[in-house]
Wavefront OBJ file of the C-alpha trace (Angstrom):
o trace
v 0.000 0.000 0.000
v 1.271 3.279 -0.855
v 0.565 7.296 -0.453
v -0.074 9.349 -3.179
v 0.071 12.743 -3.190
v -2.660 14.728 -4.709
v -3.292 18.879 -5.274
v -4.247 20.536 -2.304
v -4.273 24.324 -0.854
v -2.593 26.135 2.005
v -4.795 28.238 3.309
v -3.661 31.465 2.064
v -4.096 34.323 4.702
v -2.008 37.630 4.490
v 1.297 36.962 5.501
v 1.965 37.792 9.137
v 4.054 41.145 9.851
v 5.357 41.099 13.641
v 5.518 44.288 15.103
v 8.224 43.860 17.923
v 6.232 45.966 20.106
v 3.277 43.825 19.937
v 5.244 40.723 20.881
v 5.667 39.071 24.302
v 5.996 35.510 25.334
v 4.167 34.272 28.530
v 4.001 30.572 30.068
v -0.013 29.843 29.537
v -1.226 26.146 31.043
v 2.437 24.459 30.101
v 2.183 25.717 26.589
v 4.281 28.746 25.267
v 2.114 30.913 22.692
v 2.854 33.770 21.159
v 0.844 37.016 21.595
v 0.221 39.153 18.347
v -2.611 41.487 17.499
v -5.060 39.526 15.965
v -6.182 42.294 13.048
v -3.241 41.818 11.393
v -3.126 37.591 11.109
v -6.657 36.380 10.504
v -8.728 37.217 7.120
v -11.282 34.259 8.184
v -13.580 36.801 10.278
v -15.544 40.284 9.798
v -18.412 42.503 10.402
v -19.521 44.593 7.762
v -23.168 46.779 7.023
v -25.095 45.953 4.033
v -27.922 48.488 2.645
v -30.195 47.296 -0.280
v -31.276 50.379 -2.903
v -34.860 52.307 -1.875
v -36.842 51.878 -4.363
v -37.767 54.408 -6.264
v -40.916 56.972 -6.210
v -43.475 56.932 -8.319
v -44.195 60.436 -10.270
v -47.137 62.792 -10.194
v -47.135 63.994 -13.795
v -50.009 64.957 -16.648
v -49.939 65.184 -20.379
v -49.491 68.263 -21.565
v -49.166 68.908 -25.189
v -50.174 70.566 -28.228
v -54.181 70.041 -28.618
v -54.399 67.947 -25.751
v -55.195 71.167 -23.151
v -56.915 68.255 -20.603
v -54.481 65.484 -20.761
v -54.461 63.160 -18.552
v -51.877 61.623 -15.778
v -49.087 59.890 -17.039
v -46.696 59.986 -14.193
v -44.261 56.933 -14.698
v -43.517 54.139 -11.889
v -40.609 54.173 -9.904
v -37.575 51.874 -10.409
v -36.632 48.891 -8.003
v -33.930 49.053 -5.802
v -30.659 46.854 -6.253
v -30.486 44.006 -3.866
v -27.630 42.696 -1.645
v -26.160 39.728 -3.162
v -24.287 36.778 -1.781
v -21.901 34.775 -4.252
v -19.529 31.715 -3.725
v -16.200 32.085 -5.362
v -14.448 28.927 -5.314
v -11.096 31.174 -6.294
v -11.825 32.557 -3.014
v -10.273 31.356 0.419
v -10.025 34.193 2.821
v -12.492 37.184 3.489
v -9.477 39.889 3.211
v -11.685 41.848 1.128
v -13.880 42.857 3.719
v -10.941 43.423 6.341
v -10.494 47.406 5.652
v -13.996 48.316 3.892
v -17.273 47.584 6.322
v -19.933 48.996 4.186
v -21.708 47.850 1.326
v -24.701 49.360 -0.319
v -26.895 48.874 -3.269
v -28.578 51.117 -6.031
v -31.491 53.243 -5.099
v -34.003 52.865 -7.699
v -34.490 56.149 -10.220
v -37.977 58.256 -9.363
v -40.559 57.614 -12.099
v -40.648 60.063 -15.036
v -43.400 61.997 -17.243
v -44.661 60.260 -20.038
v -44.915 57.178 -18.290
v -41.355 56.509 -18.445
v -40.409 54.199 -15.870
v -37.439 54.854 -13.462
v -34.206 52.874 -13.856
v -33.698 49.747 -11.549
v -30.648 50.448 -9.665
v -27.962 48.320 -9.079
v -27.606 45.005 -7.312
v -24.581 45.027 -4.738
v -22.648 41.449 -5.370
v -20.510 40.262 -2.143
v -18.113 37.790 -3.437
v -16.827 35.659 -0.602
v -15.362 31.720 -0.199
v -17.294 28.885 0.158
v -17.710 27.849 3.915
v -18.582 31.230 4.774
v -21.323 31.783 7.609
v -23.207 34.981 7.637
v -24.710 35.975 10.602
v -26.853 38.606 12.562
v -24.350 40.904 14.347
v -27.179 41.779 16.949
v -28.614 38.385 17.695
v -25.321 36.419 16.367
v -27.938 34.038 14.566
v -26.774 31.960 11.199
v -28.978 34.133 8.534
v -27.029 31.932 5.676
v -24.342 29.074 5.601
v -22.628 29.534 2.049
v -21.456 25.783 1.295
v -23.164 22.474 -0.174
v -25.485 23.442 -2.462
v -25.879 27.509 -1.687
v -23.842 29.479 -4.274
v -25.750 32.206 -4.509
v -28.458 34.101 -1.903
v -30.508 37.323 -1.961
v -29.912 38.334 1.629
v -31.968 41.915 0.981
v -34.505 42.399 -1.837
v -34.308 45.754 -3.324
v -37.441 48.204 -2.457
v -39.904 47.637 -5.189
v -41.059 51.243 -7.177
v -43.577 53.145 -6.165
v -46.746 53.537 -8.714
v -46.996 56.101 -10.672
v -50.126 58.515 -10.543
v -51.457 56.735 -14.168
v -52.638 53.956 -11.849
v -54.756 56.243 -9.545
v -56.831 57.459 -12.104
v -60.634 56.508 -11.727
v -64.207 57.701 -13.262
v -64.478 60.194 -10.033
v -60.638 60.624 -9.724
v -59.193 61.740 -13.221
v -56.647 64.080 -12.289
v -54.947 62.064 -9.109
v -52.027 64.239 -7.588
v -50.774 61.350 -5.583
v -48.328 58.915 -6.411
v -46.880 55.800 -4.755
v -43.303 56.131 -2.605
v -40.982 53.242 -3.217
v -40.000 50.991 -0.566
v -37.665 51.855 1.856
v -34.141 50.332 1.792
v -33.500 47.707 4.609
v -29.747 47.542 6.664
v -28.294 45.054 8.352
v -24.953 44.451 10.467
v -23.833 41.102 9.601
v -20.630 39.030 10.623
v -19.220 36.991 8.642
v -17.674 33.699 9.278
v -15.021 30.977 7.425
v -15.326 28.314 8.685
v -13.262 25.457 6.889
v -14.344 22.757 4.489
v -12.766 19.674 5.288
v -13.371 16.194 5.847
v -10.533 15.690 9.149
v -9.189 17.941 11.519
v -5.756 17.464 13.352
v -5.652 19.136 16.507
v -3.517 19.204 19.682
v -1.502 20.955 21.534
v 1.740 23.225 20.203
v 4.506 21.784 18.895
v 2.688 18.104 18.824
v 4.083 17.482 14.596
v 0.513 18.507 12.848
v 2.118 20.610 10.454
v 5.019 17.758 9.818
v 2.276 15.286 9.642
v -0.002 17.079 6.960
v 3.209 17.890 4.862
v 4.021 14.408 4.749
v 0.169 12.652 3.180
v -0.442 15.849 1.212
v 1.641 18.477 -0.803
v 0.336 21.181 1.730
v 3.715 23.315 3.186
v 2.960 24.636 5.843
v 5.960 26.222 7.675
v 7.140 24.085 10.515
v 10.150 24.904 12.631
v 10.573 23.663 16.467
v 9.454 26.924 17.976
v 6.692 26.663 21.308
v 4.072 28.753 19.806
v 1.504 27.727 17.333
v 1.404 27.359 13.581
v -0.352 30.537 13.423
v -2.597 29.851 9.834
v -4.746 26.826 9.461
v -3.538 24.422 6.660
v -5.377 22.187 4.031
v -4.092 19.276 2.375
v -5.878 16.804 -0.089
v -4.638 12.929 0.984
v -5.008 10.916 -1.962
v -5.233 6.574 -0.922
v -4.845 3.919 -3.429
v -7.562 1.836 -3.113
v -9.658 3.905 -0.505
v -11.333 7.518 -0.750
v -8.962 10.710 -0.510
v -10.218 13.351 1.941
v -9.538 16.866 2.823
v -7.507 17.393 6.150
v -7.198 20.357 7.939
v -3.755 21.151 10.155
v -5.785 23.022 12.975
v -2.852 25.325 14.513
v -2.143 24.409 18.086
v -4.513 24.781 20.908
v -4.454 25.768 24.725
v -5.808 24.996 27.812
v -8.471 27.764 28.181
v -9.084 28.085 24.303
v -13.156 27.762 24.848
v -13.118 30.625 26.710
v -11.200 32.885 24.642
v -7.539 32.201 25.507
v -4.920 32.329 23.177
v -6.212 32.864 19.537
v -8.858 29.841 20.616
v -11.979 31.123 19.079
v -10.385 31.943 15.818
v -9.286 28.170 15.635
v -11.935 26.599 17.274
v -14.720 27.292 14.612
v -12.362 25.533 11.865
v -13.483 22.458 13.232
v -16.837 22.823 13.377
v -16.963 21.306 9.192
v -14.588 18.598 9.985
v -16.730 14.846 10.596
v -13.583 12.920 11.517
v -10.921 14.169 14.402
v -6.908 13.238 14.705
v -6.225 14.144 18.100
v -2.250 13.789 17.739
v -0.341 13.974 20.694
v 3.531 13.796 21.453
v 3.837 10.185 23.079
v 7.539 11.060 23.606
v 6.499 14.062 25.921
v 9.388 16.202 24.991
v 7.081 19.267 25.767
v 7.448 18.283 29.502
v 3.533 17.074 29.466
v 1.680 13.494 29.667
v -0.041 12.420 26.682
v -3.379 11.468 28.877
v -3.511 14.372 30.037
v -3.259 16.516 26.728
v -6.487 14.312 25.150
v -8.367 14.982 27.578
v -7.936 18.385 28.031
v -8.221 19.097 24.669
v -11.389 17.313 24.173
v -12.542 19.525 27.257
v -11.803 22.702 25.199
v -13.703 21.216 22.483
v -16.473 20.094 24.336
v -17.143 23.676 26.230
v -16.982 25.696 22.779
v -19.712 23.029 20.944
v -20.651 20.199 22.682
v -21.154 18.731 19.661
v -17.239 18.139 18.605
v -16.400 16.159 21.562
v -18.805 13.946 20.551
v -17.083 13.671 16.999
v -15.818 10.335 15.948
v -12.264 10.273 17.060
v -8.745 8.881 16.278
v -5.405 9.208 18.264
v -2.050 9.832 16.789
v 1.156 9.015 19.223
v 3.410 10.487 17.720
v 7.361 10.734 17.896
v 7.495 7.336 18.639
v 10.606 7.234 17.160
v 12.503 9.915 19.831
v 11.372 6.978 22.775
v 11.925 3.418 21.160
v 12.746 1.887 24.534
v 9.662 2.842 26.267
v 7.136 3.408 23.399
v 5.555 -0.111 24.094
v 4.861 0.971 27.968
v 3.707 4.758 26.238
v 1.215 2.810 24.151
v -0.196 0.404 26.665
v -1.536 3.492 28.701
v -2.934 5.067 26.173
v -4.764 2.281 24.921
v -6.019 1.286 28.710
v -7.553 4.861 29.005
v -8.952 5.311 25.302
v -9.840 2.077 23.439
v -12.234 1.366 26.090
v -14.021 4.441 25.254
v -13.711 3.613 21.117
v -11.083 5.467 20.295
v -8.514 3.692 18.065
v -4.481 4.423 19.413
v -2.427 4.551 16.243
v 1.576 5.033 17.112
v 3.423 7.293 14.606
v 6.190 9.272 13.306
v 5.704 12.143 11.604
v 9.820 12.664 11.396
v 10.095 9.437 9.821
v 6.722 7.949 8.151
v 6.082 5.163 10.349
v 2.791 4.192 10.830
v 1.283 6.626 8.725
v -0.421 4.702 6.148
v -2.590 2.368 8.613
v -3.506 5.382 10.132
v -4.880 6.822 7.103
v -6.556 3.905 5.731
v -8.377 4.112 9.328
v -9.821 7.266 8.585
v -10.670 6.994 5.234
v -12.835 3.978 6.600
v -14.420 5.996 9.268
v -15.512 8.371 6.723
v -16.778 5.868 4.276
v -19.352 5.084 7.659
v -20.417 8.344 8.356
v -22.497 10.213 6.278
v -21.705 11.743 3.086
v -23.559 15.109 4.188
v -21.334 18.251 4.825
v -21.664 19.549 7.896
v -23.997 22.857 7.745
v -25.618 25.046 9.890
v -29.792 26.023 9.130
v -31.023 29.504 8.833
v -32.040 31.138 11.845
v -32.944 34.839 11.012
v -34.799 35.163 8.121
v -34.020 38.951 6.847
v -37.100 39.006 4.384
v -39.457 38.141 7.111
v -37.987 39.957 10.226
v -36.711 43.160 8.941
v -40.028 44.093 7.001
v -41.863 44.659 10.289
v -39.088 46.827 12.285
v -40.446 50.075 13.703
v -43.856 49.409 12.508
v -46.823 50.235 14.933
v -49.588 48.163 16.035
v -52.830 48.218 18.488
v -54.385 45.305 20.612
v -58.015 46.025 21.607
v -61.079 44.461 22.915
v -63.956 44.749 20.783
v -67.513 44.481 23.037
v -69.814 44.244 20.046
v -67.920 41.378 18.384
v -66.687 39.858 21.665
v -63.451 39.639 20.176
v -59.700 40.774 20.532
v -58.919 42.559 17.509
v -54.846 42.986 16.920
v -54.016 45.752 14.151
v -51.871 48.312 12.567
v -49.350 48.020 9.369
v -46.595 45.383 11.281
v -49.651 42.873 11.645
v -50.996 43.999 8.241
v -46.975 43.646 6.361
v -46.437 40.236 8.768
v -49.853 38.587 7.315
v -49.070 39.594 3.776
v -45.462 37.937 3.470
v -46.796 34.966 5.457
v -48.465 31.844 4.571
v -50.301 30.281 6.937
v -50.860 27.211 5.343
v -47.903 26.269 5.313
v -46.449 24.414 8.599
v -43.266 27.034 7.953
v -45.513 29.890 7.525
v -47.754 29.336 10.875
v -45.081 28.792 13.043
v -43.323 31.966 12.190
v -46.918 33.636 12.684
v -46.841 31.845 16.267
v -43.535 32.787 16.464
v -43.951 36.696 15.076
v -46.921 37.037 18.068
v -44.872 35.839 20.949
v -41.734 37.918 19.891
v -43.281 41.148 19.290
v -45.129 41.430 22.532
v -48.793 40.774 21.474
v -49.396 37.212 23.263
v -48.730 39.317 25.895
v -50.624 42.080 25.471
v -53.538 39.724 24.635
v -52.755 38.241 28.385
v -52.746 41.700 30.131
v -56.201 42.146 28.440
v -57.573 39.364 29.562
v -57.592 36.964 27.280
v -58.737 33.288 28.424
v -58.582 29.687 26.352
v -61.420 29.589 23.428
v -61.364 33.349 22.724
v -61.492 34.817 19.248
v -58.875 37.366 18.032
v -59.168 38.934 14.763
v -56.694 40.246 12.416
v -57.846 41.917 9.321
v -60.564 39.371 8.642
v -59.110 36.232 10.058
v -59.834 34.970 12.809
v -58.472 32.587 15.599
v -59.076 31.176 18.877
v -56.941 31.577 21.012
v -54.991 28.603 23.094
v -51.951 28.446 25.197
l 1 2 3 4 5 6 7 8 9 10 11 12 13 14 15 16 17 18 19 20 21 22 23 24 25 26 27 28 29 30 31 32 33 34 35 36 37 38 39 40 41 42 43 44 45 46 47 48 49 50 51 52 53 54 55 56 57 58 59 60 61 62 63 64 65 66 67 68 69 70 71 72 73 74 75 76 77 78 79 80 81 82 83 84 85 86 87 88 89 90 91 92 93 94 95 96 97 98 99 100 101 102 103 104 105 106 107 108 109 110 111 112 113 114 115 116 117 118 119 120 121 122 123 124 125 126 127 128 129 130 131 132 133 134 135 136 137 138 139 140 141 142 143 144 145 146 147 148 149 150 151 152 153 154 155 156 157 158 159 160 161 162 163 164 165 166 167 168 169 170 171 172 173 174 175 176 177 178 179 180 181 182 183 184 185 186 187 188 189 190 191 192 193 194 195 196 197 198 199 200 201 202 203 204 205 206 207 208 209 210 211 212 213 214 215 216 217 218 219 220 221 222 223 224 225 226 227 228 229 230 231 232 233 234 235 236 237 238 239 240 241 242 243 244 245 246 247 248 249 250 251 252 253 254 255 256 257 258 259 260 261 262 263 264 265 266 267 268 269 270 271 272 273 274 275 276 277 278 279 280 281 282 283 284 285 286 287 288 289 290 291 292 293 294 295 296 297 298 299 300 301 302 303 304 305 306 307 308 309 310 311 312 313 314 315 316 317 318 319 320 321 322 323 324 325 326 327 328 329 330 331 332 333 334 335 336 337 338 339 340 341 342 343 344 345 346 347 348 349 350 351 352 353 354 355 356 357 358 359 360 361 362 363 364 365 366 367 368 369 370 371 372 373 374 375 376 377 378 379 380 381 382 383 384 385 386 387 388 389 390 391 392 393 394 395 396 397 398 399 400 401 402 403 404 405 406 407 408 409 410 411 412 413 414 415 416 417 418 419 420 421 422 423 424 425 426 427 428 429 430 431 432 433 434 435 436 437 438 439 440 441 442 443 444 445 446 447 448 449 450 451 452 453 454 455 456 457 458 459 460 461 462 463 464 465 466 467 468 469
């Protein structure tokens, strides 16, 4: 059996430029780490404002020509506002173009002309960013779109639609209507966006445990290794290739600390790389140059893990000893404790040597047939805020009143009236973001501080319900 070596990608973020100032060294839970300011390493996080375009108004305007001394209106429509447009560019790996400019905004659409000349749409604002990308709500931090799988392409805001011109006002009473539709306002939003890695396998540990030296041997990924005790400070793809098995994407997650859940370190920033991954190499340095006990680094790794998303401890999981090679006279008594703490808990021991290749292969080949088990799915993350549906009814009034004659609660005003027109109720989706739209916005409650008991009716611009808890 044999490794070949197929194309893969370093992740390419902007080079790293130490300011001298900005550097210091501190001992941090046995694990050296250096201290940089983040804004200048990582391209895989930002926050940016996105405005659609207002649409345009609608004109008040009436024929006036030669012969024609009554003419009628002819006040053109409005034009649509451009839209705010999410695309994924697979030539695309980091989100550095959103590291220095935060704002983003579409077209307004052009006001409706005489003649019945119809405004110009504006345009569309396009947001080009790498697939794996996670936008979210910067208020609420909820996942408005995961841009992987299947989603190349999403309309996060609609463009305001036109206004009407006065033409469409004019009736057998009304012929000469002075009013004309406004276009619909533009919507904003604060996002935060999010890469979060593609890959099949993630390699973690501690600093200085031989990830880097391990990827660069099954892939043609170089990343830069050197026996320093900080952390590789950029993640690292690489595509392993297997004769006879599936290949698979594997991710050199750069070293982690004790504390990284919470913050510590740079944990957060590599944390959420792997979140993707559906198969985990914990490696761990069986030789314990670094001065700490194998044992003892799983499992408080697989802590950190656990506390950021409970979810990847639960990950299936295989453990690399590595430098086996630096300890030949006691890696058999290395081994046996490993395997007495882990294989009882299914979790394969595999010993290794980066340095020298041994042991690699059967590793691999156990991977590849975890994967082949689990399921082919990626790994993505549902919608959560839906900016068509919750933005529309911002700011927007509305009454809740007890009607005597009709013995009925009767809840009003244009956020009920805008919420019932985008919503279908038929629809299982549809009611429960109705139920959902009622509790959130305050008017279950206000139904309760009326009074409101089991069986009563409440009406909303001729529907009707009755009302249960």
């Amino acid at each position: 059996m044999s490794v070949r070596v197929s194309s893969g990608s370093r992740l390419p973020f902007t080079p790293l430029k130490i300011d001298r100032s900005k550097v210091g060294f501190g001992r941090l839970s046995e694990a050296f780490c250096i201290c940089v300011d983040k804004d200048q390493m990582f391209a895989d996080r930002a926050r940016i404002t996105v405005i659609s375009g207002k649409g345009g108004d609608g004109h008040v305007s009436f024929r006036r020509e030669k012969y024609v001394p009554n003419g009628g209106p002819d006040g053109g429509d409005g034009g649509n506002g451009g839209s705010v447009i999410f695309v994924v560019d697979k030539g695309l790996n980091t989100l550095t173009d959103y590291r220095h400019k935060h704002k983003f905004a579409a077209e307004p659409g052009e006001e409706g002309k005489k003649k019945n000349c119809h405004g110009k749409n504006g345009a569309d604002v396009i947001l080009k960013v790498p697939e794996g990308t996670l936008i979210k709500d910067a208020e609420t931090g909820k996942v408005v779109k995961d841009m992987s799988g299947d989603v190349t392409e999403f309309v996060l805001l609609k463009g305001g639609r036109g206004g009407n011109g006065n033409q469409h006002y004019a009736t057998s009473s009304m012929q000469a209507p002075k009013y004309a539709q406004p276009g619909q306002p533009a919507m904003s939003m604060d996002l935060t966006l999010e890469l979060k890695m593609i890959a099949d396998v993630g390699l973690v540990g501690f600093p200085n445990v031989g990830k880097s030296t391990l990827l660069s041997r099954v892939s043609n990924a170089r990343p830069k290794i050197a026996n320093y005790h900080f952390t590789t400070l950029n993640p690292n793809l690489g595509v392993v290739d297997l004769d006879g098995a599936g290949g698979f994407v594997m991710a050199d997650i750069p070293g982690l600390i004790e504390g990284a859940s919470e913050g510590l370190g740079l944990g957060h920033e590599f944390l959420r790389h792997i979140e993707r991954t559906r198969v985990i190499i914990h490696v761990v340095d069986a030789s314990g140059s670094e001065g700490r006990d194998p044992i003892e680094d799983v499992v408080t790794i697989n802590r950190e893990l656990a506390e950021y998303n409970a979810d990847l401890a639960s990950r299936p999981q295989v453990i690399a000893a590595n430098k086996m090679d630096v300890i030949p006279d006691e890696a058999d008594e290395v081994l046996k404790r490993l395997k007495d703490e882990f294989e009882p808990k299914g979790v394969a021991i595999y010993p290794i040597s980066a340095a020298t290749g041994e042991g690699i292969v059967e590793l691999l080949y156990k991977v590849s047939g975890m994967l082949d088990e689990l399921p082919k799915e990626k790994i993505t993350f549902e919608q959560e805020f839906d900016p068509e549906t919750e933005l529309r009814f911002v700011d927007e009034p509305f009454t809740v009143d007890y009607d005597e004659e009709e013995n009925a609660y009767v809840v009003e005003g244009p956020r009920i009236e805008k919420m019932l027109g985008y919503t279908n109720l038929e629809s299982e989706k549809g009611f429960s973001f109705f139920q959902k739209f009622l509790r959130e916005n305050g008017v279950l409650e206000q139904l309760e501080a009326l009074g409101i008991e089991e069986g009563d009716t409440v009406r909303m611009y001729g529907l009707s319900f009755d009302y249960y808890k």
